[in-house]
C-alpha positions as CSV (number, residue, x, y, z in Angstrom):
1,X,0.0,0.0,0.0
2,X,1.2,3.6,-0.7
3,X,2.5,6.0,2.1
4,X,0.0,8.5,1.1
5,X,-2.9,5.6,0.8
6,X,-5.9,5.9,3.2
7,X,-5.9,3.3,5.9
8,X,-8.6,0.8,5.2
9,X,-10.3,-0.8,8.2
10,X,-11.5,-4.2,7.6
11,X,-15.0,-3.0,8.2
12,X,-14.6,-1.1,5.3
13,X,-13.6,-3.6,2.6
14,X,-16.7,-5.6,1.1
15,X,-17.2,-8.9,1.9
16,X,-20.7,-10.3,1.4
17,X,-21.2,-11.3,5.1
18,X,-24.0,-10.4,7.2
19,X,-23.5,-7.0,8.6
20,X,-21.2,-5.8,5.9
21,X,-21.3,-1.9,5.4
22,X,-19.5,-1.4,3.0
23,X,-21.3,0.5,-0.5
24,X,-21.0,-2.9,-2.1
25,X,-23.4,-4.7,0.4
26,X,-26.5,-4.9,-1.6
27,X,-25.2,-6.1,-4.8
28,X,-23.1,-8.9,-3.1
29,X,-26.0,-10.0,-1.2
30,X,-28.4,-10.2,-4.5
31,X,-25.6,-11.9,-5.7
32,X,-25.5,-14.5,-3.0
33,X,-29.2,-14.3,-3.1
34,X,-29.4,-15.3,-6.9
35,X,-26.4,-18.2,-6.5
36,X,-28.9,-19.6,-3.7
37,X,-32.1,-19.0,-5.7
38,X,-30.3,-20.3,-9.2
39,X,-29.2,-23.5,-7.4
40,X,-32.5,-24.3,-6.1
41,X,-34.2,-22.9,-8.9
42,X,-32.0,-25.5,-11.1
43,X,-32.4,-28.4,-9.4
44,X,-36.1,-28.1,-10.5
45,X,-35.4,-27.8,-14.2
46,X,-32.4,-30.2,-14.4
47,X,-34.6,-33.7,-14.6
48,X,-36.5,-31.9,-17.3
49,X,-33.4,-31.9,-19.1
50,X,-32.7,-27.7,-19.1
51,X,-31.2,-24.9,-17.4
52,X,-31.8,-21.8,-16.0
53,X,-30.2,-19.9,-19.3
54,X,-32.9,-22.0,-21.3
55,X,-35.6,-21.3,-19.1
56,X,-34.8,-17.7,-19.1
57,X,-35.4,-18.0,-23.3
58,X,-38.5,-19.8,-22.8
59,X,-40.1,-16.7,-20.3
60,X,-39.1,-14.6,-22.9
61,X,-40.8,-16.4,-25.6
62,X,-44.2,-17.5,-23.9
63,X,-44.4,-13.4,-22.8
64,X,-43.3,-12.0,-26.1
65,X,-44.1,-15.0,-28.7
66,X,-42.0,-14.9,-31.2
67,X,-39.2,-12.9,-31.0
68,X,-35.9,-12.1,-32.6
69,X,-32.2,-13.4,-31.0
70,X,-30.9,-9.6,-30.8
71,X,-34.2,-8.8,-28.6
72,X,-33.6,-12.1,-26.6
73,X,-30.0,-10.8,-26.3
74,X,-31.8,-7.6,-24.6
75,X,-33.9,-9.2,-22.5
76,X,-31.8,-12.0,-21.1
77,X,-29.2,-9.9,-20.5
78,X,-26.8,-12.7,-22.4
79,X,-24.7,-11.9,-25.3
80,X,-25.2,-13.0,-28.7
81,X,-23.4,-16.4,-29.0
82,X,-24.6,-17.1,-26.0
83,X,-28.6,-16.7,-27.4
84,X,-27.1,-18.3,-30.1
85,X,-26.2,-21.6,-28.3
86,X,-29.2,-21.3,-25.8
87,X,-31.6,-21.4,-28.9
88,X,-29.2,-24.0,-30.7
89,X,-30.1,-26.1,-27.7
90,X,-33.8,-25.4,-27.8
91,X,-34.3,-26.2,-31.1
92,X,-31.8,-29.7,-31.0
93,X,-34.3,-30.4,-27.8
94,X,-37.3,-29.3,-30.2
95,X,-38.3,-26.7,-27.4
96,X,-38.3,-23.8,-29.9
97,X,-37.9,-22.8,-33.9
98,X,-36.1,-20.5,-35.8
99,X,-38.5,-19.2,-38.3
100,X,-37.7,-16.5,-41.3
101,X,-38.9,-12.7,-40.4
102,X,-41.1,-11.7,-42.9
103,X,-39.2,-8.1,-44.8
104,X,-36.0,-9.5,-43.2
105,X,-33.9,-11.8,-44.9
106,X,-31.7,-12.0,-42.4
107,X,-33.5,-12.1,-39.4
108,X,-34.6,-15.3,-37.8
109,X,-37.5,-14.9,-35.1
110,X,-37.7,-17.7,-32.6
111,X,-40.9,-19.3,-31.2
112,X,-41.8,-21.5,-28.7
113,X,-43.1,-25.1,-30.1
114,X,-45.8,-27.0,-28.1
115,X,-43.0,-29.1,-26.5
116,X,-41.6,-26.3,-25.3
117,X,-44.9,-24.8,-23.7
118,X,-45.7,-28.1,-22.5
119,X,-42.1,-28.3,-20.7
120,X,-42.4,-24.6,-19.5
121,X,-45.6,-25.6,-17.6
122,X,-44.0,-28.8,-16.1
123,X,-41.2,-27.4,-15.3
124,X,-43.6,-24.6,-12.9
125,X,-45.2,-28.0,-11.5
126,X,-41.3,-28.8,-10.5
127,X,-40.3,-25.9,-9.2
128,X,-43.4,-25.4,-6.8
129,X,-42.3,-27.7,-4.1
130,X,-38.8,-26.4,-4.6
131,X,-39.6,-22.6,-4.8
132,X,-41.6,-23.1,-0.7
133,X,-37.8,-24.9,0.1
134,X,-36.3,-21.8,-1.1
135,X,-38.3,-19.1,1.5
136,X,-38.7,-21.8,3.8
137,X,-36.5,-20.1,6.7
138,X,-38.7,-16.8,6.1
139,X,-41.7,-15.8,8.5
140,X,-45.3,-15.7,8.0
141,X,-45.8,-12.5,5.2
142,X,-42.2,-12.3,4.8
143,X,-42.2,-14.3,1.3
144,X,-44.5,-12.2,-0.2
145,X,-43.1,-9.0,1.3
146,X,-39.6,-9.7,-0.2
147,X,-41.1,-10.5,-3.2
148,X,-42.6,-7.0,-3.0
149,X,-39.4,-5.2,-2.6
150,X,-37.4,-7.6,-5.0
151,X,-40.1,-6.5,-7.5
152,X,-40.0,-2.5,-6.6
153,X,-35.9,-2.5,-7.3
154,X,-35.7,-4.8,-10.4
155,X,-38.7,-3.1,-11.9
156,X,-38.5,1.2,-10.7
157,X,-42.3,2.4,-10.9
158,X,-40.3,6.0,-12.6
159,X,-38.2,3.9,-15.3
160,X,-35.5,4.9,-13.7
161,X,-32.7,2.6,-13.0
């Protein structure tokens, strides 16, 4: 460390335990949260032969119907190989198509197939069980109110982010 360097307390440095102060706090916690939620979350999906990245894909598709890899890009927030392989996946699984854009020669538009809807709602039968494991250390109300304030951040009511 420099001379001139501030003295850092280890209070100070982020660390993702409880009681951290530091200005990283929240986003290491969400972090933590979403490892935790992603695992459980996962474990629901992986007998049905998918994963959360694929999953994410078919939300996107059932919401939006068909809809076009850069937008799924977008919306995902993956990157554009990664859609790519994601919908590669999909399609080799028969869970989704590729279908020509009509104007665009160049755009492909992907769409859910009937497999793919009917795996979407099985895999919401899975994760039922799975998803009352996941608040199961929460009190009565408190589900619901985290939920609440999970949805108030993610989505701001001003469109602000």
């Amino acid at each position: 460390m420099a001379a001139d360097a501030p003295h850092r307390t280890p209070a100070s440095r982020a660390t993702d335990r409880p009681g951290d102060a530091s200005p990283f706090a929240l986003g290491l916690l969400l972090r933590r949260a979403h490892w935790h939620a992603a695992g459980v979350m996962g474990e629901a999906l992986r007998p049905l032969g998918i994963e959360l990245r694929h999953f994410a894909v078919l939300i996107e598709l059932v919401n939006r119907g068909p809809t076009v890899q850069r937008d799924l890009v977008a919306a995902t927030g993956s990157d554009k190989a990664g859609i790519m392989r994601v919908v590669d996946d999909l399609e080799r699984k028969g869970l989704a198509v590729r279908k020509a854009v009509p104007g665009d020669r160049r755009a492909r538009a992907v769409e859910i197939t009937p497999e793919g809807l009917e795996l979407f709602d099985a895999a919401h039968v899975a994760a039922d069980p799975l998803g009352k494991r996941l608040v199961a250390e929460l009190g009565p109300g408190e589900p619901e109110k985290l939920m609440d304030l999970l949805t108030r951040f993610a989505h701001p009511a001003d469109g602000k982010e």
